[in-house]
N, C-alpha and C positions, 0 to 999 in steps of 0.2 A: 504494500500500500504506500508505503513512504517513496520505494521505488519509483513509482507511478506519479506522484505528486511533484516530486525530483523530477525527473523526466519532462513532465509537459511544462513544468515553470521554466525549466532550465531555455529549454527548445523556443518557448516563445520568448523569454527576453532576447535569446541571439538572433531568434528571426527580426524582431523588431529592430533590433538593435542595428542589424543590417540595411537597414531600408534606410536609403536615404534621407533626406531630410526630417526622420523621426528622433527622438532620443527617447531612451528605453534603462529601465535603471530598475532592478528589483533584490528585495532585501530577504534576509532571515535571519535578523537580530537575537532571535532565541528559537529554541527549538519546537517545532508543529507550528509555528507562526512566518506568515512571507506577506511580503507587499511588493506590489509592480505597479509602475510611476512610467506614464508614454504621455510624451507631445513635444511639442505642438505638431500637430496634423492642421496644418494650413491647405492644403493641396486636398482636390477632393481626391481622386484618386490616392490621398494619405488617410484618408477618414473611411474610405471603400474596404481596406486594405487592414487596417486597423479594426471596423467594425467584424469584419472574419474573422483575423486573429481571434478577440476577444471571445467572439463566437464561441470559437473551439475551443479555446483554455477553458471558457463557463462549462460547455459544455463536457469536457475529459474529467477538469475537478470535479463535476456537481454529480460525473457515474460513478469518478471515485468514493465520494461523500455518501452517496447513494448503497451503492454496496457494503459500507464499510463505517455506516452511522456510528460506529459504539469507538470509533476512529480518530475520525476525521467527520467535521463540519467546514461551512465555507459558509464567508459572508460578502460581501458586496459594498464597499463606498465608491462612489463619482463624485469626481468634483469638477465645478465647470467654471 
């Protein structure tokens, strides 16, 4: 489970991280806890691009969270 969590944070911070004009910065200051910090997405095709990503990571975490409640939980802040 931890694998799995590892895994898809890792994979999307370097995807993002990659993408041009995006910046991409994600933590894990203590253990079972991470935050991922993206922008500015000024370009639509940055915000197109970025809405997927996040897609997926909601997505992979929330089957991990999902299968593995007694685990792993997930929460959600946005800040605009």
């Amino acid at each position: 489970m931890c694998a799995a969590v590892s895994a898809l944070a890792r994979t999307a911070v370097k995807v993002l991280g990659e993408r041009k004009g995006l910046e991409a910065r994600g933590e894990a200051l203590q253990r079972g806890s991470m935050s991922l910090k993206v922008g500015p997405a000024l370009r639509e095709a940055d915000r197109v691009f970025l809405s997927a990503a996040g897609a997926f990571l909601l997505e992979g975490l929330g089957s991990v969270a999902a299968e593995y409640p007694q685990n792993c939980t997930m929460s959600v802040t946005t800040e605009r």
